[in-house]
N, CA, C and O of each residue as an XYZ file, in Angstrom:
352
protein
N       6.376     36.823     -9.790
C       6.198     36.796     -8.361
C       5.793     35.386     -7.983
O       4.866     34.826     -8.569
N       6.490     34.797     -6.994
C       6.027     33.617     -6.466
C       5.831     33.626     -4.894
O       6.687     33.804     -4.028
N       4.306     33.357     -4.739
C       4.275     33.068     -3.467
C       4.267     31.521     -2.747
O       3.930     30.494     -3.338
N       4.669     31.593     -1.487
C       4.715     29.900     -0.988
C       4.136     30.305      0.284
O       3.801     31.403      0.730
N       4.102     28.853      0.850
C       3.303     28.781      2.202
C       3.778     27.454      2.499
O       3.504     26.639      1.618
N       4.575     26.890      3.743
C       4.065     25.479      3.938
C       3.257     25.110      3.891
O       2.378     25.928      4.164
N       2.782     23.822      3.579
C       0.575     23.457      3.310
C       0.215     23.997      2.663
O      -1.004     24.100      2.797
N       0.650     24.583      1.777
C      -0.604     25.343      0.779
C       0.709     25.516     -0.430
O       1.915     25.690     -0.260
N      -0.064     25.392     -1.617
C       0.086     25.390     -3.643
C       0.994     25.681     -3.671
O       1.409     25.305     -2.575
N       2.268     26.430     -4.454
C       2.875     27.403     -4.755
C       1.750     28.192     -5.747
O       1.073     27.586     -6.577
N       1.667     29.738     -5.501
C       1.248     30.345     -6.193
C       1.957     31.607     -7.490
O       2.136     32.734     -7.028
N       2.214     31.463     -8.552
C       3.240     32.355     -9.562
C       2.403     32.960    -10.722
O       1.720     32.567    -11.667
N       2.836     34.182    -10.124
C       2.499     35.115    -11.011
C       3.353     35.946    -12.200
O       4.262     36.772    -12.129
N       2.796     35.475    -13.067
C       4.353     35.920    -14.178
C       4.102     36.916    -14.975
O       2.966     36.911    -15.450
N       4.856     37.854    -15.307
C       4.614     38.928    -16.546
C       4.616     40.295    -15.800
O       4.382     41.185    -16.617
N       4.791     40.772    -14.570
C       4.855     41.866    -13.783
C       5.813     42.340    -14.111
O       6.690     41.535    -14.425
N       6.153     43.797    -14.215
C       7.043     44.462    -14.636
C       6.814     45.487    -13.629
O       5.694     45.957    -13.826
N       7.446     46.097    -12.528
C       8.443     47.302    -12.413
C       9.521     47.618    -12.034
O      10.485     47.088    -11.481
N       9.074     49.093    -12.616
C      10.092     50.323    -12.295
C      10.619     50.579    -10.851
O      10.077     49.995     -9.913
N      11.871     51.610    -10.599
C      12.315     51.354     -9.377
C      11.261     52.105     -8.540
O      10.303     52.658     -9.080
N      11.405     52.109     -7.586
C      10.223     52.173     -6.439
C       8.853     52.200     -6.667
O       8.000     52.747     -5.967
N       8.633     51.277     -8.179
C       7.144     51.574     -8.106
C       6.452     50.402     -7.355
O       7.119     49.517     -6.818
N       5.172     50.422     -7.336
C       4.408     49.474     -6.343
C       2.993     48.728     -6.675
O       1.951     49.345     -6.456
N       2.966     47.814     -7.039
C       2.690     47.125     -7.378
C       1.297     46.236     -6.532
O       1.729     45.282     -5.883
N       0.182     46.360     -6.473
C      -0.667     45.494     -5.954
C      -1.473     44.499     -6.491
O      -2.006     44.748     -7.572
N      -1.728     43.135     -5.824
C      -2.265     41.909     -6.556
C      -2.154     41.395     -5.443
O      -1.299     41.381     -4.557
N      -4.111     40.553     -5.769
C      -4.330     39.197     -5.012
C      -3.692     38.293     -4.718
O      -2.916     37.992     -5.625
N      -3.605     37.505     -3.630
C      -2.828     36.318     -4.040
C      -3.749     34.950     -3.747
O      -4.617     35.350     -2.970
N      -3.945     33.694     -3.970
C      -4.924     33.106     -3.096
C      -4.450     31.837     -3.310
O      -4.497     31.113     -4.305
N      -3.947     31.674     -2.122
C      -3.188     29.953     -1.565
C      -4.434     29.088     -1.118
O      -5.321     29.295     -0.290
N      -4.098     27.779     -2.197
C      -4.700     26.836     -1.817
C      -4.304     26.158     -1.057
O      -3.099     26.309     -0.858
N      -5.019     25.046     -0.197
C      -4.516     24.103      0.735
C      -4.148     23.296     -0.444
O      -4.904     23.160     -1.406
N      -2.867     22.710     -0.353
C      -2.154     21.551     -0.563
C      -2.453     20.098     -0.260
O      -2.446     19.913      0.957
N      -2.765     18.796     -1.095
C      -2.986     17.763     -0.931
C      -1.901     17.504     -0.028
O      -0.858     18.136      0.137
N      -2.409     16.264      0.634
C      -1.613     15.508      1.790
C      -1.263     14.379      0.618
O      -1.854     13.878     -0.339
N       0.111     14.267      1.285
C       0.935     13.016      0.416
C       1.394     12.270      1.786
O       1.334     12.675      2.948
N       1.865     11.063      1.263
C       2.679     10.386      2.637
C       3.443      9.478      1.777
O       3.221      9.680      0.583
N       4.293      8.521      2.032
C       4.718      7.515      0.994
C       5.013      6.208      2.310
O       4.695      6.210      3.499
N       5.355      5.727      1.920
C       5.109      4.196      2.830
C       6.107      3.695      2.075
O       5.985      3.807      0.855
N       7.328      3.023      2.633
C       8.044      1.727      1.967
C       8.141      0.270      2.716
O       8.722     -0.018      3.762
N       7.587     -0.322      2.073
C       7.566     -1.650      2.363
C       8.772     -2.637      2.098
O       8.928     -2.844      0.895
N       9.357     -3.071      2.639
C      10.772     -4.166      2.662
C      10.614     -5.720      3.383
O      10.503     -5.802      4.607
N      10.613     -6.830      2.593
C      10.796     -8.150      2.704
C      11.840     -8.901      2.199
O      12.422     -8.682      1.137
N      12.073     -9.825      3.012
C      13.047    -10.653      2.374
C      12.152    -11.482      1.031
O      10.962    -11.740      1.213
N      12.691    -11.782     -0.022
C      13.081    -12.757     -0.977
C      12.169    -13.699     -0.252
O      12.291    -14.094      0.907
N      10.989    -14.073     -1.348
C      10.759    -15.559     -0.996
C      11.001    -16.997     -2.400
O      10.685    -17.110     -3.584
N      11.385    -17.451     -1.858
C      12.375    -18.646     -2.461
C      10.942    -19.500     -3.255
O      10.280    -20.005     -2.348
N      10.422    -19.738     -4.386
C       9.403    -20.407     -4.634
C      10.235    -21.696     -5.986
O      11.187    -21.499     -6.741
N       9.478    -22.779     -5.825
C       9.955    -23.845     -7.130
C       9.346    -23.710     -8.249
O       8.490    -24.470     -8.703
N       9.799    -22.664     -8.766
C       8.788    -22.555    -10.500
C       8.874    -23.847    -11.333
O       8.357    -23.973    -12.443
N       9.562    -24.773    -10.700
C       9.008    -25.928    -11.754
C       7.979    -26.741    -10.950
O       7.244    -27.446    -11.640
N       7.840    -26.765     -9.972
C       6.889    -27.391     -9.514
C       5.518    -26.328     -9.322
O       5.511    -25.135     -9.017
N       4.452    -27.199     -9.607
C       3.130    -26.705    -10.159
C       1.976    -27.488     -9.274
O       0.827    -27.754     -9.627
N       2.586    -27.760     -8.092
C       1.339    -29.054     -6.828
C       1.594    -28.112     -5.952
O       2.668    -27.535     -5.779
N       0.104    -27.884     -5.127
C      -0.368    -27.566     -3.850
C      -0.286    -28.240     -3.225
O      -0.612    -29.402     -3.471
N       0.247    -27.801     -1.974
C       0.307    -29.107     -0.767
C       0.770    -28.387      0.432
O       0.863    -27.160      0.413
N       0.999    -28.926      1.237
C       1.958    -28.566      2.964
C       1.702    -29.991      3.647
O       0.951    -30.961      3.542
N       2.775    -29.532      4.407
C       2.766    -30.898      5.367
C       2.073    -30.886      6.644
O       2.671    -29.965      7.199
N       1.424    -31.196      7.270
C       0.466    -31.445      8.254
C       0.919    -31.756      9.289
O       0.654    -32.943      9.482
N       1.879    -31.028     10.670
C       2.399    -31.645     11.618
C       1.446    -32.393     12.920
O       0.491    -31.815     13.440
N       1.783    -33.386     13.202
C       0.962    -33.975     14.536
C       0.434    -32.917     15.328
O      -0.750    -32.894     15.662
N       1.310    -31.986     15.664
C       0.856    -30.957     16.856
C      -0.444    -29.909     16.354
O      -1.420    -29.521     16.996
N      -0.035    -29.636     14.972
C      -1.393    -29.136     14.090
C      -2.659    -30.123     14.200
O      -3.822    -29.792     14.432
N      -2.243    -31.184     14.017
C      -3.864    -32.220     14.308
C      -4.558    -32.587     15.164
O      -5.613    -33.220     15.142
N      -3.382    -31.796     16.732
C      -3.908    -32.246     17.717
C      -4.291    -30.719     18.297
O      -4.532    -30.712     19.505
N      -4.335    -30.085     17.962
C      -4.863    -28.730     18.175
C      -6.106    -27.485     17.163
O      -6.672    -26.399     17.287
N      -5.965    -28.448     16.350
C      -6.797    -27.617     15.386
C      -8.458    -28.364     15.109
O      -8.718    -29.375     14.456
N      -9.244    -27.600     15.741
C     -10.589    -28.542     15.728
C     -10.972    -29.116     14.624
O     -10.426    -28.544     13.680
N     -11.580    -29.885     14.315
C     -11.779    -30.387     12.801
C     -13.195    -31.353     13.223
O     -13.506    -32.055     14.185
N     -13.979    -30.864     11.635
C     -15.013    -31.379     11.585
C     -15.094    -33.026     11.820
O     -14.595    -33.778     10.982
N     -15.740    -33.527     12.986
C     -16.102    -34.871     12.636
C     -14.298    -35.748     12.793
O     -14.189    -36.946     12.534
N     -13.685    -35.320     13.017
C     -12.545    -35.951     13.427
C     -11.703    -36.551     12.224
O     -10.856    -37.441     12.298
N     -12.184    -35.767     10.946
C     -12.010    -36.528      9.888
C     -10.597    -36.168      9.170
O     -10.839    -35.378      8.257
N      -9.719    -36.354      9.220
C      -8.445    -35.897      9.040
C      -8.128    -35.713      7.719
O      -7.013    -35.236      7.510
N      -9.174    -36.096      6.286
C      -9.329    -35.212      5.275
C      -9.867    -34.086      5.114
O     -10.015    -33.793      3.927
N     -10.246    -33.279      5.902
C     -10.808    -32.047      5.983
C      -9.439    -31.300      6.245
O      -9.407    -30.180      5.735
N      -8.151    -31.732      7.023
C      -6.888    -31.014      7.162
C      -6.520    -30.754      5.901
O      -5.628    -29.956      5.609
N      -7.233    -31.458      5.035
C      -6.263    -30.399      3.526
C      -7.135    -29.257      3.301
O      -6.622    -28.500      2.477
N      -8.163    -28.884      3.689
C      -9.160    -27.729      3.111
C      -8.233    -26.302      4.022
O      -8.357    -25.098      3.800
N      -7.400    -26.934      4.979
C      -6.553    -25.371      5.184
C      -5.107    -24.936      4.551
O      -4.388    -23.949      4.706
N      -5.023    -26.017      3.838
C      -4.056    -25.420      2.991
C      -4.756    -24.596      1.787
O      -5.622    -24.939      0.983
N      -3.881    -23.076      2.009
C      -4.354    -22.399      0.547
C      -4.315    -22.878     -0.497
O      -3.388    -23.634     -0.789
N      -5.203    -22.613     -1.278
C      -5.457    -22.871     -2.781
C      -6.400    -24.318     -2.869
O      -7.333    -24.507     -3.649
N      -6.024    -25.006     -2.128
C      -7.281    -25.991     -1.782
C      -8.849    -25.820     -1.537
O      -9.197    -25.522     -0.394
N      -9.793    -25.982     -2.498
C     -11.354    -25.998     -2.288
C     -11.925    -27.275     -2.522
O     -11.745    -28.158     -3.360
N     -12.602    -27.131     -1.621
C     -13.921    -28.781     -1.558
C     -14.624    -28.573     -2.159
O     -15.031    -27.481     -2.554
N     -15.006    -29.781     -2.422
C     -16.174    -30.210     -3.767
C     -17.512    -29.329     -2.792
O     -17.532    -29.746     -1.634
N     -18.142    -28.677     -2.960
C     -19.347    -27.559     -2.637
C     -20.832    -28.100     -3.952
O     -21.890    -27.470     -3.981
């Protein structure tokens, strides 16, 4: 015997045997069912130079003239490129 439910276990009961019109009684007890969801994530390809091994970016004028910076000091523009840390 198998019972179902949307939201809830499958429940199976195996080894029951009858005869014709006989009748048969048993518990049944459906659990709630875990929630699943799945998510797919899709990006393009990003293009990286595995032979090159230097951190860097290029620093456009319009970035220097908009981005506040300590003390006006235009070596502090490399501390926003990732992977870049200051001597601390």
């Amino acid at each position: 015997m198998q019972v179902t439910l949307e939201g809830f276990v499958t429940d199976v009961h195996a080894g029951l045997q009858l005869s014709i019109s006989a009748e048969a009684e048993r518990d049944v007890i459906l659990r709630i069912a875990g929630v699943t969801q799945q998510t797919t994530v899709t990006a393009p390809a990003i293009t990286t130079a595995i032979s090159r091994t230097v951190l860097g970016r290029t620093v456009t004028t319009r970035e220097i003239d908009e981005l506040p910076v300590a003390a006006r000091d235009f070596t502090n523009l490399a501390l926003l490129t990732p992977g870049i840390l200051g001597n601390y």
